[in-house]
C-alpha positions in Angstrom: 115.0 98.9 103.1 113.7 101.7 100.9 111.8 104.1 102.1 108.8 105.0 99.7 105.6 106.1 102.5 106.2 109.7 101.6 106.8 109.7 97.5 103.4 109.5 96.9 102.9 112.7 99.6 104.7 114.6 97.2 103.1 113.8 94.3 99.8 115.0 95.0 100.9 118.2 95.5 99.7 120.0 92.5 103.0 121.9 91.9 104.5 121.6 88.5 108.3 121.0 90.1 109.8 120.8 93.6 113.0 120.3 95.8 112.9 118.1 98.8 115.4 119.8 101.4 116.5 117.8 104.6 118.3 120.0 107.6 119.7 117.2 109.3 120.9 118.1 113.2 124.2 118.2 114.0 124.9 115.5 116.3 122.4 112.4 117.7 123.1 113.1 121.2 122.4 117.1 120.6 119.0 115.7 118.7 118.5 113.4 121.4 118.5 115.7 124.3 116.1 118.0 122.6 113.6 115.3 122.1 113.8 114.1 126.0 114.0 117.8 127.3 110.2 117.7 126.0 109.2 115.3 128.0 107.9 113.1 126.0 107.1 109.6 127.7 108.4 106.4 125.9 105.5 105.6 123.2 106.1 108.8 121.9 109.9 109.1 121.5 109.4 105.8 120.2 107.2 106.9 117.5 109.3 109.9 116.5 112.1 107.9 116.6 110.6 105.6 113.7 109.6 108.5 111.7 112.9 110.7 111.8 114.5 106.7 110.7 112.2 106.9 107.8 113.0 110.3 107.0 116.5 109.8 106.7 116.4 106.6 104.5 113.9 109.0 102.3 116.9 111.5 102.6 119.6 109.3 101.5 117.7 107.2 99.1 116.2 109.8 96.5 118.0 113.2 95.4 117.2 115.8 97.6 119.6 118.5 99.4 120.9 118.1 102.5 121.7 121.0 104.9 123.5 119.9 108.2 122.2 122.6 111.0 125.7 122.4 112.9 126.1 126.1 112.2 122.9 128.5 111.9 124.5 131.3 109.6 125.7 128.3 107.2 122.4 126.5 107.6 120.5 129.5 106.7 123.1 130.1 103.6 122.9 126.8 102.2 119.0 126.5 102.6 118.6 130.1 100.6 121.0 128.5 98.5 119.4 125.1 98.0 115.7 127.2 97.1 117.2 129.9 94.9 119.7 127.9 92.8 119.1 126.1 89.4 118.8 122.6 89.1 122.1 121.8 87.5 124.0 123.5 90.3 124.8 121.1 93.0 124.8 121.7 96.8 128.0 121.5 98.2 129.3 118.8 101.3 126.2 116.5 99.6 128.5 113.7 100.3 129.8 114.5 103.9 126.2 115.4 105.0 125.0 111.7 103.4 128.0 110.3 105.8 126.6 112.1 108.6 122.8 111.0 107.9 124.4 107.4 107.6 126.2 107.8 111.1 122.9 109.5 112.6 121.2 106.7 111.4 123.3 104.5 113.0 123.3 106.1 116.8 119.6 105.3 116.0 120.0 101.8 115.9 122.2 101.9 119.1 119.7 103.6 121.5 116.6 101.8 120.0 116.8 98.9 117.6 
């Protein structure tokens, strides 16, 4: 399944280049908690459910960084670090964090299919 809904989003921005950044949350059940503690009824968890699926399958499927938010001083460092750096240079843990998107993606599946 690709994941193309938001490419066109992107490219109707009328900026000459851009960098798609992902801060991915730590942990499902830490992401999943936050969600319910908002109290959002069923039809609504369900619907940001689908979109944070879609998201990630955007995530792992074009080139874009990743910046897992397990740790906010390192978050912070590899998001100024992901804006401010040149193209060539890549972001470090790129393929950890795809693991981790992968295994999110997953605990997805388990609480709703």
């Amino acid at each position: 399944m690709r994941c193309t809904s938001l490419q066109p989003n992107f490219r109707r921005l009328p900026l000459k280049s851009f960098r798609v950044i992902f801060v991915v949350p730590p942990a499902f059940d830490i992401w999943k908690a936050l969600l319910i503690a908002r109290g959002w009824d069923a039809d609504v968890l369900h619907k940001r459910l689908l979109e944070v699926k879609e998201s990630l399958l955007f995530a792992l499927t074009t080139s874009c960084d990743l910046i897992l938010n397990d740790d906010l001083a390192q978050a912070t460092d590899d998001f100024l670090m992901a804006v401010y750096r040149h193209a060539a240079i890549r972001m470090p843990n790129q393929v950890a964090i795809k693991q981790h998107v992968g295994e999110f993606l997953q605990a997805i599946e388990r609480f709703h299919p």
